[in-house]
C-alpha positions as CSV (number, residue, x, y, z in Angstrom):
1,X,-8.7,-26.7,-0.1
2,X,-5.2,-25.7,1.1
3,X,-3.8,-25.9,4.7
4,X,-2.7,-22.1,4.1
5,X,-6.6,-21.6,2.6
6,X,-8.3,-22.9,5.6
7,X,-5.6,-20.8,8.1
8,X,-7.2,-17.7,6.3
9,X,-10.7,-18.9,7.4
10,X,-9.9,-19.9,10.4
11,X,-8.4,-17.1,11.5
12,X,-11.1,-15.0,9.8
13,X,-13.5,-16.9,12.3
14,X,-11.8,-16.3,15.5
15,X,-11.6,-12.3,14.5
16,X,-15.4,-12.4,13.8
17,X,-15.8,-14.2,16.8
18,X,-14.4,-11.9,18.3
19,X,-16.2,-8.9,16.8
20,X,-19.5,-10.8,17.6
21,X,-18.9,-11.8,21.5
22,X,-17.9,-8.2,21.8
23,X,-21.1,-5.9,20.3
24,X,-21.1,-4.8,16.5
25,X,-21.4,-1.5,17.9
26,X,-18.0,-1.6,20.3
27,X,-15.5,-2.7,17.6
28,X,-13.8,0.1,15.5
29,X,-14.1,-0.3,12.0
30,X,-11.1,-0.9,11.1
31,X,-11.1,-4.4,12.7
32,X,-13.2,-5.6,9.8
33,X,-10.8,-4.7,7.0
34,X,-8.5,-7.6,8.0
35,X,-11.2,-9.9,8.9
36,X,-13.0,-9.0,5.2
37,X,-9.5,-9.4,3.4
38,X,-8.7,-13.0,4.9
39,X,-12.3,-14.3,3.9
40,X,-11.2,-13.2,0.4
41,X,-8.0,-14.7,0.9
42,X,-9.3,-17.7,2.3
43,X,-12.3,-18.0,-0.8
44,X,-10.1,-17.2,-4.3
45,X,-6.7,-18.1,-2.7
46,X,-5.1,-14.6,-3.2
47,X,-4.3,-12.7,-0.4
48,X,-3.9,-9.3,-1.0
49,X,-1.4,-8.7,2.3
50,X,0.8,-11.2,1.1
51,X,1.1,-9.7,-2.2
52,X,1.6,-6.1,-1.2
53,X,4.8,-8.0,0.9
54,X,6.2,-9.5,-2.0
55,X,5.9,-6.1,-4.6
56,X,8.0,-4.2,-1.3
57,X,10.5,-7.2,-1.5
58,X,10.2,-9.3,1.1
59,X,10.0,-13.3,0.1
């Protein structure tokens, strides 16, 4: 596994500790999005925000 891998899961961790320590039922929705998309990120090694970067042109 990759540094940059385990920075996805890592960071995926703090944001679901985060969602945890707070209530399920307190946290907008739309704070899982990012937490979902660095666990994929994280698993297969593509991550989708990185990619959407690079097609607008940024290296």
């Amino acid at each position: 596994m990759s540094a940059q891998r385990m920075l996805f899961l890592t960071v995926a961790a703090l944001l679901g500790a985060g969602i945890w320590l707070s209530g399920w039922q307190q946290v907008h929705w739309l704070l899982y999005i990012p937490t979902a998309l660095l666990v994929f990120a994280g698993v297969t090694g593509i991550c989708p925000g990185l990619t959407v970067y690079r097609k607008l042109g940024f290296k």
